[in-house]
N, C-alpha and C positions, 0 to 999 in steps of 0.2 A: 197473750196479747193483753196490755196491759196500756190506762192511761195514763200520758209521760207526766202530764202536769197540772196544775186548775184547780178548781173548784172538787174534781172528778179525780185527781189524782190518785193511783196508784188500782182502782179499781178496775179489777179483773172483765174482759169482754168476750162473752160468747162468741166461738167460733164455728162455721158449718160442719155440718156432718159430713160432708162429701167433698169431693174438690170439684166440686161446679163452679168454688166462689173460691176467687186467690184473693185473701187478706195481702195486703200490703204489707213487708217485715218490719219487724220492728227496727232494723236499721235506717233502711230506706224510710218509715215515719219519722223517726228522729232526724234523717235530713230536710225531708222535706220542711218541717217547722224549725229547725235553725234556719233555712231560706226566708222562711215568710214569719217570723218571731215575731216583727214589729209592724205585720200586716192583718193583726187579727182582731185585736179588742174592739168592740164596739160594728162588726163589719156586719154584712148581710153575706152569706155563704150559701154557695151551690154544692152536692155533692152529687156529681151523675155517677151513676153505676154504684152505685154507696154498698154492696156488698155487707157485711157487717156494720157498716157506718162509723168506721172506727176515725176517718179522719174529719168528717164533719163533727163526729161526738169530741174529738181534742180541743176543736175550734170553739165548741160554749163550753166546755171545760175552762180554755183558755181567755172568755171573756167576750165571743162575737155573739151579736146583738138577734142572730136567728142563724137556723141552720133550715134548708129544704134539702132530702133525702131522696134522690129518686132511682127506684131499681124495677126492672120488667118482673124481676123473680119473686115471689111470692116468699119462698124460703129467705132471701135476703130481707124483704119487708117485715120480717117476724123479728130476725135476729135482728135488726137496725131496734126496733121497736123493744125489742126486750132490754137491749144495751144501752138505751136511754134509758127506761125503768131503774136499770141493775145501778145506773152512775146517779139517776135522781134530777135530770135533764127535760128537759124538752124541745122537742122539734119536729116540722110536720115530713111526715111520709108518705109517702103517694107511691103507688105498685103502677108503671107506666111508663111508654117508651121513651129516650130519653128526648129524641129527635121531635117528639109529638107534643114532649112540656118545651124544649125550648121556644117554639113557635108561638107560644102564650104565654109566655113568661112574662114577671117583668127587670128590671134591674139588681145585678149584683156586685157586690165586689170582690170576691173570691171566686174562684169557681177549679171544684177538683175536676179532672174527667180522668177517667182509667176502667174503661171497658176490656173484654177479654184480650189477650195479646193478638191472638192471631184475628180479631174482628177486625171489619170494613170501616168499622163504624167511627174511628177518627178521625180520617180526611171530611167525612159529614158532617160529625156536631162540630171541629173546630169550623168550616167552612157556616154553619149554621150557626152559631154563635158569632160568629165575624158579620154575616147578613143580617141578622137582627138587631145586631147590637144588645147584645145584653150586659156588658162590662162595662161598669161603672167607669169615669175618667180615672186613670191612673189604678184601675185593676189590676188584679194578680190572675191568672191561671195558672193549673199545676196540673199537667199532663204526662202520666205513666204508664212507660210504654217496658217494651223489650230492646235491650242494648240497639240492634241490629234495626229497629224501626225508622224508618225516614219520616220525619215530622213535618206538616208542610209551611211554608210563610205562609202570613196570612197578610190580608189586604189591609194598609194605612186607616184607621189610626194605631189599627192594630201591630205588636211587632214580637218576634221571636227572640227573646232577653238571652238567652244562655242554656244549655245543654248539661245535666250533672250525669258522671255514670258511677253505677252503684253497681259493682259486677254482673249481670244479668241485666240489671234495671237500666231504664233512662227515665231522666226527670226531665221535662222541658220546663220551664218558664217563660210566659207571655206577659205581655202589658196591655195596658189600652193607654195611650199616651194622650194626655189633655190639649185641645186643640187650643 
């Protein structure tokens, strides 16, 4: 695992010991950032379930203006934290639920979510994200599921953009559309 582009380019990123934590493929990252190329520089970025933190670590590679890292796992919060070290980065980490920060958050404009495939916990953060509002007008989210997953619409102004499948993977794309 490797960063694709940036400041951080081509440095190497700790992977876990175990498979408690599914890094996202290097395919599937490289689509995800041809989707959102010209939605990063300068941006405020959420990563829930930041696992390794390889795709908020792309994003200040890339030029966004902060990254928030948020993972329950203890193990994830080492490796997140090591992989900013190793790239020369900064961005804050916080070991905590994701469901518990969104409720205090405040505004962003990106936001990844990609909790475990088979977890509940989609239909909650998108729905909890949709009730707080925490996407900035004309947001991005990036939601990685398993092909087979049903993603839900979410309530106006919020809106479900497009579906990518990456054999196994689904990408959803959301907006927050400006009233």
């Amino acid at each position: 695992m490797r960063v694709i582009t940036g400041k951080a380019r081509g440095r190497k990123l700790a992977t876990p010991a175990n498979n408690d934590i599914r890094p996202t493929t290097d395919n599937v990252k490289e689509s995800i950032f041809n989707i959102i190329q010209f939605d990063i520089e300068g941006r405020r970025v959420l990563d829930l379930f930041a696992g390794t933190g390889q795709l908020g670590i792309e994003c200040l590679s890339r030029g966004a203006e902060s990254v928030v890292f948020i993972d329950q796992s203890r193990e994830s919060v080492k490796l997140v934290k090591d992989n900013l070290k190793t790239c020369g980065l900064e961005g804050t980490v916080m070991q905590m639920d994701a469901v518990s920060f969104l409720n205090g958050c405040g505004k962003f404009d990106l936001i990844f979510i990609d909790p475990p495939y088979d977890s509940p916990l989609y239909e909650k953060v998108l729905e909890t994200v949709n009730s707080v509002d925490i996407l900035s007008d004309g947001g991005i989210i990036i939601c990685e599921a398993s092909r087979d997953r049903q993603l839900p619409e979410l309530e106006a102004p919020y809106k479900k953009v497009r579906e990518y499948i990456y054999g196994k993977v689904k990408l959803c794309k959301y907006t927050k559309e400006s009233l």
